[in-house]
Structure formats: C-alpha cells, structure tokens
GUGUVEX-456275 format. One record per residue: residue number from 0; x, y, z of N, C-alpha, C in turn. Coordinates in steps of 0.2 Angstrom, whole numbers. Example, Ala and Ser with C-alpha at 12.3 -4.5 7.8 and 13.67 -1.06 7.14 Angstrom:
BEGIN
<pt 0,<66,-28,39>,<62,-22,39>,<66,-16,39>>
<pt 1,<64,-11,35>,<68,-5,36>,<64,0,39>>
END
This chain:
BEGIN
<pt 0,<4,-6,0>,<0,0,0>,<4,6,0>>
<pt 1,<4,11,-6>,<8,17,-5>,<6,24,0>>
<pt 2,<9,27,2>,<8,31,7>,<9,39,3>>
<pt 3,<2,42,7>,<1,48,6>,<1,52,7>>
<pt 4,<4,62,12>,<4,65,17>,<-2,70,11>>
<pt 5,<-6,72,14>,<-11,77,11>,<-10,85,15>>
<pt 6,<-6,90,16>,<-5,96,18>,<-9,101,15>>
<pt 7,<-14,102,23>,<-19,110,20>,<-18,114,27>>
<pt 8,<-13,118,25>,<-12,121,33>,<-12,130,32>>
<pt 9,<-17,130,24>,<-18,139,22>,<-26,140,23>>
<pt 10,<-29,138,17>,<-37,137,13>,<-41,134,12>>
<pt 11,<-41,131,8>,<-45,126,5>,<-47,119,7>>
<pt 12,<-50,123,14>,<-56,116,16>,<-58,111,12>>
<pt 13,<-63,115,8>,<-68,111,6>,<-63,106,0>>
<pt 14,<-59,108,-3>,<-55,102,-5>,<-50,97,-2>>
<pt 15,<-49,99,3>,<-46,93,8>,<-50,87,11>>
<pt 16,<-59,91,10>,<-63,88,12>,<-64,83,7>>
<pt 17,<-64,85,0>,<-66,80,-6>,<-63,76,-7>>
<pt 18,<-55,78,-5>,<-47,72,-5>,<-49,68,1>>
<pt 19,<-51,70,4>,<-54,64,11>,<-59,61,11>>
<pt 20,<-64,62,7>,<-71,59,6>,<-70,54,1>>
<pt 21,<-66,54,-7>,<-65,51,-12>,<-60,45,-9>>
<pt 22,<-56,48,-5>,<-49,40,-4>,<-54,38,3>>
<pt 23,<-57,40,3>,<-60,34,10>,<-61,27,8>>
<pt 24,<-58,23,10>,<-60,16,8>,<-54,13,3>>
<pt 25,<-49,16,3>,<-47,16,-4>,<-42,9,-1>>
<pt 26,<-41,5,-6>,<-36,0,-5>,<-31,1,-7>>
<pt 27,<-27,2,-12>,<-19,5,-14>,<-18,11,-11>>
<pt 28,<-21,17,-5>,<-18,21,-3>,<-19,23,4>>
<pt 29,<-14,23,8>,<-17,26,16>,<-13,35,15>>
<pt 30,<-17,39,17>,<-15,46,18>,<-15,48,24>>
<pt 31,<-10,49,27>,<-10,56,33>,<-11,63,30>>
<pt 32,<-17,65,35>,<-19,73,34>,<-16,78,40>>
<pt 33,<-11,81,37>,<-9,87,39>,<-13,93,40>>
<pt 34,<-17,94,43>,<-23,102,45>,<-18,109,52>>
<pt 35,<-18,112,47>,<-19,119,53>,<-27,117,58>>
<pt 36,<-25,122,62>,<-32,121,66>,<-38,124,62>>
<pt 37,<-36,130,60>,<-43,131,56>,<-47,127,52>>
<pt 38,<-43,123,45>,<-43,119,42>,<-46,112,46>>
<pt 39,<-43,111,51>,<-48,104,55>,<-53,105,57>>
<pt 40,<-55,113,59>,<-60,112,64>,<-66,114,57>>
<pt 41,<-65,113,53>,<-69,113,46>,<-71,105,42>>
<pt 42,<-66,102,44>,<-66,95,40>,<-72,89,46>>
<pt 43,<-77,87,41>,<-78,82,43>,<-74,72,44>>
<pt 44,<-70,72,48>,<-65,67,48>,<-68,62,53>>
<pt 45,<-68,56,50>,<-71,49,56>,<-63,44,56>>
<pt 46,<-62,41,53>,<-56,37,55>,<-49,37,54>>
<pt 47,<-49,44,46>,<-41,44,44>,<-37,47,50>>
<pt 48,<-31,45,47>,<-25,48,51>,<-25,57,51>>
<pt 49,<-27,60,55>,<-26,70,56>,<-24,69,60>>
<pt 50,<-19,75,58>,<-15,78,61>,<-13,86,63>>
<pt 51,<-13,89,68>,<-14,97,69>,<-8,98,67>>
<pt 52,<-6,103,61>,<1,106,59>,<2,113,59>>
<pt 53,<6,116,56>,<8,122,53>,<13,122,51>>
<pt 54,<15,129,48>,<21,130,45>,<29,129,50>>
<pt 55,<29,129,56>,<34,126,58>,<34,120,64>>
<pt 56,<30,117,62>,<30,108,63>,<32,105,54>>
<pt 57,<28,106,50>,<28,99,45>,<32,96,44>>
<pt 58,<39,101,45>,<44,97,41>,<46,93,43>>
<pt 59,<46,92,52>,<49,89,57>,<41,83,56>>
<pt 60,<36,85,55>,<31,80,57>,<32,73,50>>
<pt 61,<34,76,44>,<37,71,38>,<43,68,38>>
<pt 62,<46,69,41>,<51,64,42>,<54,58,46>>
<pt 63,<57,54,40>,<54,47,42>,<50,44,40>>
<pt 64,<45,46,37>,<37,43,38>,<35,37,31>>
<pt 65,<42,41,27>,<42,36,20>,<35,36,14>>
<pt 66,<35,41,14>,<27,46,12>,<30,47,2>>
<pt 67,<27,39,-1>,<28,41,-7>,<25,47,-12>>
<pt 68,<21,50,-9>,<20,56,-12>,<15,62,-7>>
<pt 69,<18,69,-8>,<15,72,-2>,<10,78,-6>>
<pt 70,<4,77,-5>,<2,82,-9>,<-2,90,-5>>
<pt 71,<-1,95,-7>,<-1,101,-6>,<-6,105,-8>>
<pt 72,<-12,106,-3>,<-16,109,-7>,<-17,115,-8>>
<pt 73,<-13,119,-6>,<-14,127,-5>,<-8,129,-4>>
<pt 74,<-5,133,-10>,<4,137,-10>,<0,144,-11>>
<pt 75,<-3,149,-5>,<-3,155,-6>,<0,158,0>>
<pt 76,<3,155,3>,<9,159,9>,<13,152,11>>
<pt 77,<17,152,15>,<21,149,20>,<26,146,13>>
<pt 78,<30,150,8>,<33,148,3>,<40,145,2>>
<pt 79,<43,147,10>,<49,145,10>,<48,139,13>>
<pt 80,<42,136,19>,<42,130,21>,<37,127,16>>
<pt 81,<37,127,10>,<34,122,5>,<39,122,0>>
<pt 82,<43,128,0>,<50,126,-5>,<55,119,-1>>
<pt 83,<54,121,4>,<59,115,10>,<56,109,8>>
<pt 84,<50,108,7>,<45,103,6>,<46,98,-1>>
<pt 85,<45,103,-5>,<47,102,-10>,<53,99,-13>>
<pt 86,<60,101,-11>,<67,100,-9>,<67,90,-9>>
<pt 87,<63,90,-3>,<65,83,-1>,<60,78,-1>>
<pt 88,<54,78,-5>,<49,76,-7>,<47,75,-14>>
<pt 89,<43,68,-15>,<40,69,-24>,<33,72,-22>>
<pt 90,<32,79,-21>,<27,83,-22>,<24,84,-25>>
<pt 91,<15,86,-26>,<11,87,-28>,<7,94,-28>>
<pt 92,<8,100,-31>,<4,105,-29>,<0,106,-33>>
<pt 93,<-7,108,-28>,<-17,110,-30>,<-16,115,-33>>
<pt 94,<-16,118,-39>,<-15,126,-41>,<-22,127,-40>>
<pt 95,<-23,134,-39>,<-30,138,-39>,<-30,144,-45>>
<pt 96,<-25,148,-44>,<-25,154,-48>,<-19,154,-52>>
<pt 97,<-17,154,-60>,<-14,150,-64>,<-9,158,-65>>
<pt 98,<-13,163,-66>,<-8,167,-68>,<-5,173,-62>>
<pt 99,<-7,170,-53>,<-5,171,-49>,<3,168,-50>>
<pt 100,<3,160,-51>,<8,153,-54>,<15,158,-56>>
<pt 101,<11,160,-62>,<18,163,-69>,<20,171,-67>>
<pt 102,<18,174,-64>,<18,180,-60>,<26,181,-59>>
<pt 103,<31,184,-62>,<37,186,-59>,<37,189,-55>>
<pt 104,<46,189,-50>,<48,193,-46>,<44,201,-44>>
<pt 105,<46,203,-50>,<44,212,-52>,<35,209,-49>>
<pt 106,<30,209,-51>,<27,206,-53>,<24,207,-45>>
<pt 107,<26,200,-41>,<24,202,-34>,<26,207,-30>>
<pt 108,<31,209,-30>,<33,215,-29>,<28,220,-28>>
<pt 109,<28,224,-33>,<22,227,-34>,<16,227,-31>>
<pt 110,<14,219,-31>,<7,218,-28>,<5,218,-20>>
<pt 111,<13,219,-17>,<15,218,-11>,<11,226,-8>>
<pt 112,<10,230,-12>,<9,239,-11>,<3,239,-13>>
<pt 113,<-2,235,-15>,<-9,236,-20>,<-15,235,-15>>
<pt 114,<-11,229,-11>,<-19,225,-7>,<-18,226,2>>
<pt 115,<-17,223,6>,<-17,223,13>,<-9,224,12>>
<pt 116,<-6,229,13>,<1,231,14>,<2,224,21>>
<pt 117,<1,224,25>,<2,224,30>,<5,215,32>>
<pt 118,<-1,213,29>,<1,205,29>,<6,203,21>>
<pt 119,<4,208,16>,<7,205,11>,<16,208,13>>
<pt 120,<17,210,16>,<24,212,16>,<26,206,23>>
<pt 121,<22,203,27>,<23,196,30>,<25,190,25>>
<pt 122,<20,191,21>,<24,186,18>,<30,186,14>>
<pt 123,<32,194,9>,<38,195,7>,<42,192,11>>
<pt 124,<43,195,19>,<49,196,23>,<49,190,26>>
<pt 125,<43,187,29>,<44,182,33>,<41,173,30>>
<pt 126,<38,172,23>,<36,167,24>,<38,166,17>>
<pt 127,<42,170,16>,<48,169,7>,<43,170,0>>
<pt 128,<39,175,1>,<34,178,-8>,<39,174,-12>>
<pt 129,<44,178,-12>,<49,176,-19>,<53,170,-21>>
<pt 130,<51,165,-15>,<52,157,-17>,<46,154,-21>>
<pt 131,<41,159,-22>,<32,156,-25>,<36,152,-31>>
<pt 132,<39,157,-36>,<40,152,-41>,<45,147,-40>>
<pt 133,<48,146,-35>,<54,140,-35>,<49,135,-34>>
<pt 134,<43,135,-28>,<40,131,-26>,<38,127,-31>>
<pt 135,<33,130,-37>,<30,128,-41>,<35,124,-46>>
<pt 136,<42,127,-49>,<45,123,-52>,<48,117,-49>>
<pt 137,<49,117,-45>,<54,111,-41>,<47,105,-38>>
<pt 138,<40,107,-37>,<38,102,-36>,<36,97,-42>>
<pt 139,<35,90,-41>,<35,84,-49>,<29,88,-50>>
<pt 140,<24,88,-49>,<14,88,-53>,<15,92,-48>>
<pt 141,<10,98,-55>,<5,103,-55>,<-2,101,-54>>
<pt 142,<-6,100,-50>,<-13,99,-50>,<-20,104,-54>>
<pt 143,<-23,104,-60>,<-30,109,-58>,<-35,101,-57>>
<pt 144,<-42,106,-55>,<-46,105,-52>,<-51,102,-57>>
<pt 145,<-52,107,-61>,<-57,107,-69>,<-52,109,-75>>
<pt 146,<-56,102,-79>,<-52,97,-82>,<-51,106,-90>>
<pt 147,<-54,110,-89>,<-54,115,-95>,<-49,117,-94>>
<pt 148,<-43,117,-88>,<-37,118,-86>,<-31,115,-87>>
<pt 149,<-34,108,-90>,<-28,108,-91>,<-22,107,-98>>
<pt 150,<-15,106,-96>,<-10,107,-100>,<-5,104,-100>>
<pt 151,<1,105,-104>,<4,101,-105>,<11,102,-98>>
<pt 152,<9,108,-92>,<10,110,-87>,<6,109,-80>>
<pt 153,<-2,107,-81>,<-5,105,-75>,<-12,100,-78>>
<pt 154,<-8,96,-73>,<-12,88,-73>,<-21,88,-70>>
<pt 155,<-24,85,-73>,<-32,85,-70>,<-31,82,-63>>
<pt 156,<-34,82,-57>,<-34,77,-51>,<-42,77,-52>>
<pt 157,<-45,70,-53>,<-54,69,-52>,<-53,69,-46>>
<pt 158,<-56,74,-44>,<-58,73,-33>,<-69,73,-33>>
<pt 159,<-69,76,-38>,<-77,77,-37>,<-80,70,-40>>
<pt 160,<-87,69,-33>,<-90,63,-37>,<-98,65,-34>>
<pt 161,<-103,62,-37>,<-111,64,-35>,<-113,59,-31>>
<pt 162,<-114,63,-25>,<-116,59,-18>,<-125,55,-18>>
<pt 163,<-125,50,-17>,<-131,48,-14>,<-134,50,-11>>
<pt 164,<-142,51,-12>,<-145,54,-6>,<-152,55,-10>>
<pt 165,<-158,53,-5>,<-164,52,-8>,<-168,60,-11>>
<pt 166,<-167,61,-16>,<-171,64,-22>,<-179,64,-22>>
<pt 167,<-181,72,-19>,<-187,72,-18>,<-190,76,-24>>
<pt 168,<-195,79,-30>,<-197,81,-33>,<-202,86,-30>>
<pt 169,<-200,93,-31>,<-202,99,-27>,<-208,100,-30>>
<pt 170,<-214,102,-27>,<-221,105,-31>,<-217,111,-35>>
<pt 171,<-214,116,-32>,<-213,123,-34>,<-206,122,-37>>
<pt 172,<-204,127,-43>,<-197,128,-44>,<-194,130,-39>>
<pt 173,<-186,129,-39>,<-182,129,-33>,<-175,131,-36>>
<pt 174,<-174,137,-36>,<-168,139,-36>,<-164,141,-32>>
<pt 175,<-156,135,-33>,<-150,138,-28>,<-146,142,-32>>
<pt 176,<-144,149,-27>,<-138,153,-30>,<-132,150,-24>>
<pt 177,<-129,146,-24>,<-123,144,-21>,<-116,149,-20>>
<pt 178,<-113,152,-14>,<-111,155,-13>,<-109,159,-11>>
<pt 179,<-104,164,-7>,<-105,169,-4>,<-106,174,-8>>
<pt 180,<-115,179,-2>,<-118,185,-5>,<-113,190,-6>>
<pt 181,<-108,191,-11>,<-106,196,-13>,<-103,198,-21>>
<pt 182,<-105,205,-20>,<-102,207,-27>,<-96,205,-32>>
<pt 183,<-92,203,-28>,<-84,204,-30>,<-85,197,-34>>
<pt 184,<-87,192,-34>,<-85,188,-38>,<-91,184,-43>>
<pt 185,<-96,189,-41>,<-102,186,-44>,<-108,191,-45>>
<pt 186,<-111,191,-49>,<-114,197,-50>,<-122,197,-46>>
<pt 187,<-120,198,-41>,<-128,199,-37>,<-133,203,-40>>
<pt 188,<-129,211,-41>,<-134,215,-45>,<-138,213,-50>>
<pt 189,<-136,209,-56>,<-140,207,-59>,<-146,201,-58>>
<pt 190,<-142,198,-51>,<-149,192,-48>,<-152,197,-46>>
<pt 191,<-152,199,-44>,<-159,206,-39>,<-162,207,-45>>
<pt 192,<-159,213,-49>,<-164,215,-51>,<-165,211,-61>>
<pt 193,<-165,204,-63>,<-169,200,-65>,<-175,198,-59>>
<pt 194,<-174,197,-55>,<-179,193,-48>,<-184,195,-48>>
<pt 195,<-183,205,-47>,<-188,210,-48>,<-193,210,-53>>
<pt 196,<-188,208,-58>,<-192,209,-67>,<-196,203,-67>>
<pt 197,<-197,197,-62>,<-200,193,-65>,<-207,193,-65>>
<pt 198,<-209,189,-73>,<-217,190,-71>,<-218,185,-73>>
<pt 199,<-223,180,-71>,<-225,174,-68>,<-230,169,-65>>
<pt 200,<-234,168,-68>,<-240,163,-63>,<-236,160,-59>>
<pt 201,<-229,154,-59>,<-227,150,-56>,<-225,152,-49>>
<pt 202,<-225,148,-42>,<-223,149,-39>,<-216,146,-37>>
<pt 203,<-210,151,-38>,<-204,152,-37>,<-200,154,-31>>
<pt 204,<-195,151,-30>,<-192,151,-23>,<-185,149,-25>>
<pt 205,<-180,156,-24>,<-173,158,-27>,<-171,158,-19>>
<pt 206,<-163,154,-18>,<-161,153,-13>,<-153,156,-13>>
<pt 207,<-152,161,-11>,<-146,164,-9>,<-141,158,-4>>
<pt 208,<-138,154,-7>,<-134,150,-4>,<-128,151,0>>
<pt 209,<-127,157,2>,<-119,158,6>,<-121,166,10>>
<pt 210,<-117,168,13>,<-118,173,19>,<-118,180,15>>
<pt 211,<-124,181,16>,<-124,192,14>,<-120,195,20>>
<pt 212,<-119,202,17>,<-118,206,22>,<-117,211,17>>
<pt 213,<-114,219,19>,<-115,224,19>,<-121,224,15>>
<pt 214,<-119,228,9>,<-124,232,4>,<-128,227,0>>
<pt 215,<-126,222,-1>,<-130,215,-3>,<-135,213,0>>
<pt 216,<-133,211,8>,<-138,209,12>,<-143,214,13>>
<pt 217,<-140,221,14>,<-148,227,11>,<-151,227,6>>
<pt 218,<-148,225,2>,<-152,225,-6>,<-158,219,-5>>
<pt 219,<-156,212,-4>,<-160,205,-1>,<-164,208,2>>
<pt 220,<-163,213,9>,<-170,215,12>,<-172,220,9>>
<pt 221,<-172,223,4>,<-177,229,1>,<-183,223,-3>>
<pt 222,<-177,219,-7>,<-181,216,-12>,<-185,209,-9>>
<pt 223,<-183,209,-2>,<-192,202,0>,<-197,207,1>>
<pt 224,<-197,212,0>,<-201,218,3>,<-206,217,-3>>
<pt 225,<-201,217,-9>,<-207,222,-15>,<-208,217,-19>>
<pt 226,<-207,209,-17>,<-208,204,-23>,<-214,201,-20>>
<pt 227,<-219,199,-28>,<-226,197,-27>,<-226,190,-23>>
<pt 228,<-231,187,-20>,<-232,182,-16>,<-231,177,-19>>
<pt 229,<-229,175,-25>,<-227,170,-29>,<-221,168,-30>>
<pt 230,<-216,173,-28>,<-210,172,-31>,<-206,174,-22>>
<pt 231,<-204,169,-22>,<-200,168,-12>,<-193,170,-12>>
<pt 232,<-189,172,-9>,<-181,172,-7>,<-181,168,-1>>
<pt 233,<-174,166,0>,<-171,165,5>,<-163,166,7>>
<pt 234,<-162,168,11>,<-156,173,11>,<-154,171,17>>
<pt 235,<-146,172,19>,<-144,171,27>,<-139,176,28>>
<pt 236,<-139,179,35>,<-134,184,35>,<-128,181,42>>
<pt 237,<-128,175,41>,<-122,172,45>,<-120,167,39>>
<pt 238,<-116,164,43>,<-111,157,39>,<-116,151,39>>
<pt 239,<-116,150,31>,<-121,144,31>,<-117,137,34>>
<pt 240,<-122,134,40>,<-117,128,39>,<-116,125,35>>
<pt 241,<-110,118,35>,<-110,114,28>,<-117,109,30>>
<pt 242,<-119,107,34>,<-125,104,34>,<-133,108,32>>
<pt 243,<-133,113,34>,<-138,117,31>,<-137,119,24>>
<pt 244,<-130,120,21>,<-127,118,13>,<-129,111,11>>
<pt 245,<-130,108,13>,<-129,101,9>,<-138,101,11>>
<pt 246,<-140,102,15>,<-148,102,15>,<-153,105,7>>
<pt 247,<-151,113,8>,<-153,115,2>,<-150,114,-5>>
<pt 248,<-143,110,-6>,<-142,107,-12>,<-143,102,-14>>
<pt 249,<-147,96,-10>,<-151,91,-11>,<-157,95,-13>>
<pt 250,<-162,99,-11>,<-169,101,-12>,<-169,103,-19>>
<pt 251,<-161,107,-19>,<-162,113,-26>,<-164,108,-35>>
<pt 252,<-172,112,-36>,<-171,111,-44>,<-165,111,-50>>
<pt 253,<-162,116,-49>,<-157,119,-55>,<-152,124,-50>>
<pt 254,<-147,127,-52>,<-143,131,-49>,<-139,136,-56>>
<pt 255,<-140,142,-53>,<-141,148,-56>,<-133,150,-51>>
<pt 256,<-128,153,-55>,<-123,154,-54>,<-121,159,-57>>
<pt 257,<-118,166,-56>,<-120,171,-60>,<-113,174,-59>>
<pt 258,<-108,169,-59>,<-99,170,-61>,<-97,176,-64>>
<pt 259,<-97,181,-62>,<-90,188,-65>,<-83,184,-67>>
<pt 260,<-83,183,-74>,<-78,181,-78>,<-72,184,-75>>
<pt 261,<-69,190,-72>,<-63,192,-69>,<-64,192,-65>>
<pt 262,<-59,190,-59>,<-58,192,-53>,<-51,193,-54>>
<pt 263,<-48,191,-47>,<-42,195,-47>,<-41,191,-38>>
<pt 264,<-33,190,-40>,<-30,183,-34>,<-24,189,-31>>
<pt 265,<-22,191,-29>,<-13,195,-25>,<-13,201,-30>>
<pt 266,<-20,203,-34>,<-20,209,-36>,<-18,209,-44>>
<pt 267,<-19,202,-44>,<-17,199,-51>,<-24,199,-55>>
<pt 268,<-26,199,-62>,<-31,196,-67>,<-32,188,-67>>
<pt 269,<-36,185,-62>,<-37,179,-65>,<-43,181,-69>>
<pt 270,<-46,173,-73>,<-51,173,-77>,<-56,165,-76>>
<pt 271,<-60,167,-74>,<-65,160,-70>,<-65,153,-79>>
<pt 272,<-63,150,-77>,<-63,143,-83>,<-58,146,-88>>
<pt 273,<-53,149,-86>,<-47,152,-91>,<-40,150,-86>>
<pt 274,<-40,154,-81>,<-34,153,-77>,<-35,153,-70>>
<pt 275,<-43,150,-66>,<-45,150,-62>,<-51,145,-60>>
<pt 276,<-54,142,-54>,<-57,135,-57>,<-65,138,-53>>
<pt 277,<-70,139,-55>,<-75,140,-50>,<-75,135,-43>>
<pt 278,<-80,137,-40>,<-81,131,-34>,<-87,128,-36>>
<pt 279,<-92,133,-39>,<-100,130,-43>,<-99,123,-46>>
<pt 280,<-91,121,-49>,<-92,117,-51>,<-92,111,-49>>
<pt 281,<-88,112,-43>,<-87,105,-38>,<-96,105,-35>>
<pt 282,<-99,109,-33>,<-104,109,-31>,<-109,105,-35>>
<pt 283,<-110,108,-41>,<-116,105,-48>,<-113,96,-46>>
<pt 284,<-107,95,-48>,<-106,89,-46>,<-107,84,-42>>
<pt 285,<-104,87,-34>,<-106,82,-31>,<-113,82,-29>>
<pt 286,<-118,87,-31>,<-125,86,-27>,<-128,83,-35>>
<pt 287,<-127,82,-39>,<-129,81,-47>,<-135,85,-50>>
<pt 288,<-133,91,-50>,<-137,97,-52>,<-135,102,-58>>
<pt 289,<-139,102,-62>,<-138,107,-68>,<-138,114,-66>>
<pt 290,<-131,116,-69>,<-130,123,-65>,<-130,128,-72>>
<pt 291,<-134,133,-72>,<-134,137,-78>,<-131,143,-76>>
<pt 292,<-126,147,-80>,<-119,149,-79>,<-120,153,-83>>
<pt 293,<-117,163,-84>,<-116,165,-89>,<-114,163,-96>>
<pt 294,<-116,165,-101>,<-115,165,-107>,<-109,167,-109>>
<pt 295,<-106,169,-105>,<-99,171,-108>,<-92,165,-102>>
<pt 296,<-96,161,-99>,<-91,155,-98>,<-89,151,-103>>
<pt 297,<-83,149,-102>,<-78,144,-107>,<-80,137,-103>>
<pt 298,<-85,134,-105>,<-84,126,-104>,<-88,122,-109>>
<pt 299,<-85,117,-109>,<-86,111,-114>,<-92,105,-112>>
<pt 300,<-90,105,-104>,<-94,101,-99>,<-102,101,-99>>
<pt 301,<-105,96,-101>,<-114,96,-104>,<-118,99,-97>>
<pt 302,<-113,99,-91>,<-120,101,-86>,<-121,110,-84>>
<pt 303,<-116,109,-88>,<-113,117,-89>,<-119,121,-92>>
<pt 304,<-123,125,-92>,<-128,126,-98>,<-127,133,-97>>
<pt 305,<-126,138,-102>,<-125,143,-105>,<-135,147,-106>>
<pt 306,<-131,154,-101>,<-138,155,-100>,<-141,160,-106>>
<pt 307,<-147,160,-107>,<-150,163,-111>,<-154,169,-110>>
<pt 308,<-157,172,-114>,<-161,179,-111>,<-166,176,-108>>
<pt 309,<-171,172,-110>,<-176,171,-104>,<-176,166,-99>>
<pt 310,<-172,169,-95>,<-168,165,-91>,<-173,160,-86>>
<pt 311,<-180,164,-84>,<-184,160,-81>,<-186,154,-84>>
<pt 312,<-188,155,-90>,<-191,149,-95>,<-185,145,-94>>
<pt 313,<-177,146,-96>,<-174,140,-95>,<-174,138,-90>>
<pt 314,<-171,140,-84>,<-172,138,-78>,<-178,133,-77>>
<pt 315,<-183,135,-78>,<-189,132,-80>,<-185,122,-82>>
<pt 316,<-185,125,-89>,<-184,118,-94>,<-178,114,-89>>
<pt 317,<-172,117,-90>,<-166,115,-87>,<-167,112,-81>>
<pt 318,<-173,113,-75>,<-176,109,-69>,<-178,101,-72>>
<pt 319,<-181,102,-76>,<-185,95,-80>,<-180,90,-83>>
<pt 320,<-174,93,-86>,<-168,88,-90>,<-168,83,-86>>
<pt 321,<-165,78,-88>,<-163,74,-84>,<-155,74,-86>>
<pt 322,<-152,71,-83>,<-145,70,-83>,<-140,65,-80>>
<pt 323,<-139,63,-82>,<-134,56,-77>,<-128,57,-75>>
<pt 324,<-127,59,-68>,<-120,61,-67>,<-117,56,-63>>
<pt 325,<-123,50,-63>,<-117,43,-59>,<-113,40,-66>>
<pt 326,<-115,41,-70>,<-112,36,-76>,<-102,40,-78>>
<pt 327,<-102,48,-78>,<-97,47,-77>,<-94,50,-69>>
<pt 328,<-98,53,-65>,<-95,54,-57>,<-96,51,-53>>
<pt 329,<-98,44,-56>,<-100,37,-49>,<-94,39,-44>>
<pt 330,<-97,39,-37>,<-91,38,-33>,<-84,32,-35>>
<pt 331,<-87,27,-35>,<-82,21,-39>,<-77,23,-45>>
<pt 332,<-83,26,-49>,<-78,29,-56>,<-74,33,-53>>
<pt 333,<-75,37,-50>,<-70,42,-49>,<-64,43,-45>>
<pt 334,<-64,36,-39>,<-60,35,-36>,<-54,30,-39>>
<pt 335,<-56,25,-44>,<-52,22,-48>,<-49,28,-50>>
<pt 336,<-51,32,-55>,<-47,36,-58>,<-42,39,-56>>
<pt 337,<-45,42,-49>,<-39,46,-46>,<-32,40,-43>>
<pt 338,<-36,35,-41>,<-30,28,-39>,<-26,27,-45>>
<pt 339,<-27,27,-50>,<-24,26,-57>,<-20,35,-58>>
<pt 340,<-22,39,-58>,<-18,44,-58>,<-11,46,-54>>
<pt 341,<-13,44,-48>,<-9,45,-41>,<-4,39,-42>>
<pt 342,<-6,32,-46>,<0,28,-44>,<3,28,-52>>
<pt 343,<2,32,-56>,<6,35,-61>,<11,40,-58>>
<pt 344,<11,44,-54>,<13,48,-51>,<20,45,-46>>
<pt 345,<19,40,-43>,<23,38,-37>,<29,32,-42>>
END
C-alpha cells in the first residue's frame, strides 16, 4: 500500500474535504492529513490519520514517515516552508490561480503595495513571496481542479464525485444561488434585479446559498419587501453551515450561478474557466445538479448550460432535464481514476 501526506495548513477546506471523502476506503492508498487548526475544525473526519500542523512543525512531522507522495493543497503563503518541502519530497501542488503561478519577481513586488500592505509584506519578509516560483518549479505535478485547465504543465486530479442521497421532486421551482452573497465575484446586481423583473403565474423560490452582508444583504432586504407572493427568497446573513449547505443542495431544482468572468488573486487578473477554477463546479457535481452559468463562460462540460435571455423559462426547462451524473461521477468511477492517476505519479 503506497503512502500519502495530504498538507492544508492555508485554505481550501472544502478540498481537503473532497481528498478525504473520495480516498476513503481506498485500498492501494493510506493518507495522513496534515490540517492547521482552522482547516480541522472545518473537515468532517471519522477514522483517517489527522494531524494538527503548521508552517513550523511539518517538516519535522514528515520525516521518516516514508510518504511516497505528499500532496499540497494550497501554495498561497508559507513559501519558504513548502520550497523546503518540495526539496525533499516527490510533491504534488493544487493550483488555484494560474496566472498568480507565472507571475514574476517584479510582478509580486508590486502587488505587495496594491492590497493589505500589512500582511502581504509578512509574507515578502517572513514566509519567502519570492520562493512562489521555486515552489512551483521544483515540485514533480501541478494539480487543476477542472479538467478546461488543463495542460501540457498542469495535470487533471478527479476529486469530485455525486453523492447519494434520496431525491425528492419539489411541487414549486427551486432555485440555488450557491455562494458567498457578494459582489466581488459574482454578479448579485444582476440576480436582484432579473428577480424583480420577474413576471409569472409559477410559484418560485430563489435561494441565496452563502452569507450576505453589507450592501448586498440590504439590497435582499429591500427586495423580499417588494416581490409578489409567488416568487420567495431566502437569504442568510451568518455562515451557512456545511450541513444546512448540503440540505438545500439536495432540495435545489437547478442552480443559477452568475460568475464575474474576472476576478483578481494577489492583485493579479485571473479569469474563471481560463486561469481559475470555479467552486460551482465542484458543487453541480457532487449534489448532481444542472447549473446554468453565464453566457460568456468557457466550458465544454454538458451540465454546464449557458444562459439565455429568458432566463426564467430556462431555468424552468433546465429543472425538468434529466441528466446522469453517476455514469461518469459514480463515486467508484471516480476513485479508480484518481487511484490510477496518483500511482502514475509515485
């Protein structure tokens, strides 16, 4: 049996959690999970090996252990102790943000004055910014997430598969917006005011799936005020758990995801299905839901559905499709694949 150290001691929970839900049971691999506390106190874990880390324990907690591959799921700080990592390990790093990756010297520099001076000059000085690109080169595999990613420089890792769970057929249409309620990386203004414009016999119900707050969560409260009794919101102004998440994405007919093609990672342009991976995508997945997505995303993917002007009426249709997301995201299929991947790798 080949051995695994899985390290999340920055970010990305929810992917540490998909690496630990997909290799459960797995026969050719045992993984130890390296977590920060934050990072544990976010994972649902029953029997694997975790382990409380940070950036000065790991390298002492890896040694020895004979750990034919260690993989990394977030290189956005601690650079000089994941260049050390790197060093003396056949490594794996999760990329998130691609032209964060390619970014020169000069480059961060710069970005080091743009955004929170205060921590980003922490990392300059204290957690090695300018080892980013050594990290990157020096580890064996580049990971993305979504397969429109990849290159003859970063490798697909299947982590997402669509989970079982009893399937009920709602009287009323039922829209998830998945998400945190803000501007910056999704177009809220445009959900409000289509929702306003809608006109309707049907009775409809649009689910704000992730935490409002400022001018957003005002805007939510203006607009359950002035929308007709047929057409519902639901909106939360705390942290949705992940079990109140995983409630309303089993319920949801179809999911409405309304991606800002830009965003921006260390003050950098990334671009969502270009050099950045949504999270909607993992989401439509693992609940097996058709997510309907700007007209101006780049994807290839059938569940992907490019939205149209009359966006009600699709949503409409797009609830009714049927679709089989066990045939290629069977939990089974997709752990072979990843077990076939990983032992190319070692």
């Amino acid at each position: 049996m080949k051995k695994i150290a899985y390290i999340e001691i920055d970010t990305h929970a929810e992917i540490a959690q998909a690496f630990m839900d997909i290799m459960e049971g797995s026969e050719d691999f045992a993984v130890d999970y390296y977590f920060s506390k934050r990072i544990k106190d976010q994972i649902n874990h029953r029997d694997e090996a975790v382990f409380l880390s940070d950036s000065s324990m790991i390298l002492d907690q890896l040694k020895g252990k004979g750990y034919d591959l260690v993989v990394i799921g977030t290189v956005h700080r601690y650079f000089n102790t994941f260049f050390a990592v790197t060093k003396k390990y056949n490594t794996a790093v999760i990329t998130h943000n691609l032209n964060f990756i390619k970014s020169s010297k000069l480059d961060l520099i710069k970005s080091v004055f743009k955004g929170d001076v205060i921590f980003r000059l922490k990392l300059w000085l204290k957690e090695g910014l300018l080892y980013k690109t050594k990290v990157y080169q020096t580890s064996r595999s580049l990971f993305v997430l979504d397969e429109a990613l990849i290159s003859d420089q970063y490798q697909y890792l299947p982590l997402f598969y669509t989970r079982d769970f009893d399937r009920t057929k709602n009287e009323n249409l039922m829209v998830v917006i998945p998400g945190g309620v803000s501007q910056k990386r999704r177009d809220y203004a445009y959900i409000f005011k289509t929702i306003q414009n809608l006109h309707t016999d049907r009775i409809c119900q649009f689910v704000f799936l992730g935490k409002a707050g400022g001018h957003e969560l005002k805007q939510l409260e203006n607009l359950f005020g002035k929308l007709p009794e047929n057409i519902k919101i639901t909106y939360f102004s705390e942290r949705v758990s992940p079990r109140d998440f995983e409630k309303w994405m089993q319920k949801a007919d179809v999911l409405w995801c309304p991606i800002q093609q830009d965003t921006e990672f260390f003050s950098m342009k990334e671009t969502y299905g270009l050099t950045k991976m949504t999270g909607n995508l993992g989401d439509a997945i693992a609940y097996g839901k058709l997510a309907v997505f700007p007209g101006n995303y780049p994807s290839k993917l059938d569940f992907i559905i490019a939205e149209k002007e009359n966006v009600l009426e699709q949503l409409n249709t797009v609830s009714e499709t049927p679709f089989d997301f066990y045939k290629t995201y069977g939990r089974k299929e997709v752990q072979k694949r990843l077990e076939q991947f990983l032992t190319s790798l070692i």
